[in-house]
C-alpha positions, 0 to 999 in steps of 0.5 A: 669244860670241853664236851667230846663231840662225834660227827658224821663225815662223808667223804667222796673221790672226784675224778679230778683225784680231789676230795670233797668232804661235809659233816652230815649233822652239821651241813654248813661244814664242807670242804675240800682238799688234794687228799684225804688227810688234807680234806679231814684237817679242813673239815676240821678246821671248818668244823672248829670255825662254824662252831666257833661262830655259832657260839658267838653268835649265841652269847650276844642273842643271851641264850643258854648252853647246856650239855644235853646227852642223847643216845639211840641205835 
């Protein structure tokens, strides 16, 4: 089953006009993109791939994954 995730992305306007982006829990995600829709669909895809990869990565080692629910202000 599919666990919703939520991370922080930054965003910031170069004075090329380009954006660049990174997820702040997640700093091998960073990207970039001609606009901000187009920088959020790479982080995206970024995002997807690191995950992706770290899962695979984890399997083959045998380690074991399990939803663990944290909260806090």
């Amino acid at each position: 089953m599919a666990m919703k995730q939520i991370y922080t992305a930054v965003y910031k306007k170069e004075k090329s006009g380009t954006y660049v982006a990174w997820i702040e829990e997640l700093p091998e995600a960073n990207t970039q993109g001609k606009t901000l829709s187009e920088t959020r669909e790479n982080l995206r895809d970024a995002v997807r791939m690191i995950l992706s990869y770290k899962r695979k990565k984890e399997a083959q080692k045998g380690l074991r994954r399990e939803a663990f629910p944290l909260a806090f202000a």
